[in-house]
C-alpha positions as CSV (number, residue, x, y, z in Angstrom):
1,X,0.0,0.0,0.0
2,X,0.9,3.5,-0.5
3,X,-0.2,5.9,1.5
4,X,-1.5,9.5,1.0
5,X,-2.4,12.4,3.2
6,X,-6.1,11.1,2.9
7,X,-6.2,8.2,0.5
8,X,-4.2,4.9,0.0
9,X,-3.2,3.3,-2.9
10,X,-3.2,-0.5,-3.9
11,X,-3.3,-3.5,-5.9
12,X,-6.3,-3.7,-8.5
13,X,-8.0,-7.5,-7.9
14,X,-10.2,-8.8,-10.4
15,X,-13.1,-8.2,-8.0
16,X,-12.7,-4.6,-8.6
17,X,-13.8,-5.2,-12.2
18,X,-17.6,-4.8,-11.9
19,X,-17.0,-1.6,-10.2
20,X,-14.6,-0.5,-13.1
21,X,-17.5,-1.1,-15.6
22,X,-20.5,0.5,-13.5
23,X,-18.4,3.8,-13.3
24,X,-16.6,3.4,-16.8
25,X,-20.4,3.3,-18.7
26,X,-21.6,6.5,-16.8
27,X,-20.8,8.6,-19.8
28,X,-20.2,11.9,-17.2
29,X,-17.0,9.8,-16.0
30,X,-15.8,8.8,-19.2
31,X,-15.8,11.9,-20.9
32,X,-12.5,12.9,-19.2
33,X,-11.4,9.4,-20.4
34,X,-9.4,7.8,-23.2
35,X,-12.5,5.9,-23.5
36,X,-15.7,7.0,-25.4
37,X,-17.5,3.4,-25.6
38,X,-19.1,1.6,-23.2
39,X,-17.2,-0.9,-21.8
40,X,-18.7,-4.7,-21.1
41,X,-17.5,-6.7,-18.4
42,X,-15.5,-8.9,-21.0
43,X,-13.8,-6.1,-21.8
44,X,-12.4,-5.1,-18.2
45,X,-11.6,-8.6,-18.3
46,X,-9.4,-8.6,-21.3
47,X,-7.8,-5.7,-20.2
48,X,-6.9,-6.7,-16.9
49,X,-5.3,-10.0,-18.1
50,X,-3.3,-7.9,-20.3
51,X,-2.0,-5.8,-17.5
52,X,-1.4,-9.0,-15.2
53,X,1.5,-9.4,-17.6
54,X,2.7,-6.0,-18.1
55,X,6.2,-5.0,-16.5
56,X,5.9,-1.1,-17.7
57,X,2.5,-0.5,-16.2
58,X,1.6,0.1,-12.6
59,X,-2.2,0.1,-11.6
60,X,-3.6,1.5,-8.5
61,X,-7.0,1.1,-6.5
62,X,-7.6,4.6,-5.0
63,X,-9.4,4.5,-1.6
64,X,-10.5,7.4,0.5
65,X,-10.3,7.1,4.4
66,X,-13.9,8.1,5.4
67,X,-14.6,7.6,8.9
68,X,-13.1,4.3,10.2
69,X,-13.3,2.8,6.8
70,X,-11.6,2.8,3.2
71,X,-14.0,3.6,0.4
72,X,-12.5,2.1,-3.3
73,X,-13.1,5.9,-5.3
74,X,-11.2,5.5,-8.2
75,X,-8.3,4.3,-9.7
76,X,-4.7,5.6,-11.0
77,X,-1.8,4.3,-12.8
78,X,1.4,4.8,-14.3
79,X,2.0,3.6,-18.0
80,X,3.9,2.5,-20.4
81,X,7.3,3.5,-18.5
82,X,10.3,3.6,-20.3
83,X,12.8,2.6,-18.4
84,X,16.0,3.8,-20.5
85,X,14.7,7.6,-20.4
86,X,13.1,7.1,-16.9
87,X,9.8,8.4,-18.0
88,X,6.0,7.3,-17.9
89,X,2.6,8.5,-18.8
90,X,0.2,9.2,-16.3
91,X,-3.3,8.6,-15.8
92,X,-6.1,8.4,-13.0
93,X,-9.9,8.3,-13.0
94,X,-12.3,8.9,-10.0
95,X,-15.3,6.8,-10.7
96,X,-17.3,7.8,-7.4
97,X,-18.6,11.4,-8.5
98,X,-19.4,11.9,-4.7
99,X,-15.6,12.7,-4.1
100,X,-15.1,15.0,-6.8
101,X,-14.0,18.3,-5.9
102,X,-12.5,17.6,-2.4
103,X,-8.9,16.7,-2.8
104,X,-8.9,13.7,-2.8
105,X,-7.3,13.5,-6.7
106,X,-5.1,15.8,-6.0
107,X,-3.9,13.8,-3.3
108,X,-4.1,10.6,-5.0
109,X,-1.9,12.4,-7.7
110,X,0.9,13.5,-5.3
111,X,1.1,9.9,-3.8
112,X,1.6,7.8,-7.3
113,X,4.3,11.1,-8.0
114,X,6.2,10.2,-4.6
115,X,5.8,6.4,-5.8
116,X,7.0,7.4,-9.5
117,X,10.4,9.8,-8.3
118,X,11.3,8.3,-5.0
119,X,11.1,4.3,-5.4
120,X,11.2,4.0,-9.3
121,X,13.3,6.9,-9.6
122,X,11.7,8.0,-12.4
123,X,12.7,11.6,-14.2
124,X,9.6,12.9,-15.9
125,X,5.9,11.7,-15.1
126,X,3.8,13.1,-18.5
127,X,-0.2,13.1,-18.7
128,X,-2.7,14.7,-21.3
129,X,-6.0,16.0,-20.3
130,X,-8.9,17.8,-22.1
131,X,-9.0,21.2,-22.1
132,X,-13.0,21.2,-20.6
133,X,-11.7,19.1,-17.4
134,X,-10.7,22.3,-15.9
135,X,-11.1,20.1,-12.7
136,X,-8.9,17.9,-13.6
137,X,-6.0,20.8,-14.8
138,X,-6.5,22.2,-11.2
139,X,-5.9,19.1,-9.7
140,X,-2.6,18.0,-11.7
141,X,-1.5,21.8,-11.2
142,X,-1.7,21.6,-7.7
143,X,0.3,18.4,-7.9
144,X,3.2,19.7,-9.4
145,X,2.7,19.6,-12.9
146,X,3.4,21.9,-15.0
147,X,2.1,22.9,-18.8
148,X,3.9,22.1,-21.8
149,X,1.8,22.4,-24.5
150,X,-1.2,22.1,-26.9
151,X,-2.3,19.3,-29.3
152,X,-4.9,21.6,-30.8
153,X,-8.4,20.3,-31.9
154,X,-6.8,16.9,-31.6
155,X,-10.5,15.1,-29.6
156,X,-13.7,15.1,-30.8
157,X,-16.3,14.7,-28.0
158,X,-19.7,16.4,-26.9
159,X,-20.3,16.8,-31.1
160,X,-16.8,19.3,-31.2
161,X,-13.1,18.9,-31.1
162,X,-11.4,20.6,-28.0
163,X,-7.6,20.7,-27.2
164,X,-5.6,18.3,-25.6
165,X,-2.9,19.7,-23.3
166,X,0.0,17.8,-22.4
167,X,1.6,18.5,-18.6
168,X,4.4,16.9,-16.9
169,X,6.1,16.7,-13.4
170,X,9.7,16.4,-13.5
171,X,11.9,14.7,-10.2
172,X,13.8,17.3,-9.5
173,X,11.0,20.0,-9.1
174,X,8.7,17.3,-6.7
175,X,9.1,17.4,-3.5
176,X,10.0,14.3,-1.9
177,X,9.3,13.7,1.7
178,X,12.0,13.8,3.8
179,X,14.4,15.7,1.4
């Protein structure tokens, strides 16, 4: 487990996987998602066995402590790491719409960064995001990433294309705790 000011992190288990679909076919999750289908429960499937195997992924279960118990809100990852420039992309969902808005990204964000620069010692943690999740750009600011630039028009959702904007957190800007 990894632990946050006010979440954990850990393993995904293949139980998780009904949970993944209920919040991946509410379309008001997925619209800040890769996705833009909805997703059956043989899907999950196949894409968990494919990340069983995976050695440049890492997959966390987000939980939120809420009174004397953990509540599974969402989930977060780093992908596709490449090991040789010490870099990977970043992603994170929170499927339980009842803990958007509090923090609890944000600090799910900074805990998979501490993970990413101070036991993989990764250099650069990259992520894209929509430029209508202005949510989301707070929440990845507030983390300690920082804007690099603009894939313009590049997603059509909602019946219009929008911009995609790239952001990145390097290890030598985080702060590490304890340094």
């Amino acid at each position: 487990m990894l632990y946050g000011e006010r979440v954990r992190l850990r393993a995904i288990e293949r139980t998780d996987l009904p949970t993944f679909v209920r919040w991946f076919n509410d379309p008001e999750v997925r619209q800040y998602l890769l996705m833009f289908e909805p997703m059956s429960m043989a899907m999950e499937e196949r894409w968990f066995e494919k990340r069983l195997s995976s050695e440049d992924d890492y997959l966390f279960g987000i939980e939120a402590h809420v009174g004397d118990e953990w509540v599974h809100i969402g989930n977060n990852g780093l992908h596709r790491v490449e090991w040789k420039n010490r870099f990977a992309n970043f992603g994170i969902a929170l499927g339980e719409k009842a803990y958007w808005g509090q923090g609890y990204g944000t600090d799910a964000t900074r805990t998979i960064l501490q993970f990413a620069f101070g036991e993989l010692n990764l250099h650069r943690v990259e992520l894209d995001v929509y430029d209508f999740n202005p949510r989301g750009i707070r929440c990845y600011e507030k983390a300690g990433f920082r804007h690099e630039g603009v894939r313009r028009e590049a997603i059509f959702r909602n019946g219009r294309y929008h911009d995609i904007l790239t952001m990145a957190a390097l290890q030598h800007e985080f702060s590490l705790p304890g340094a």
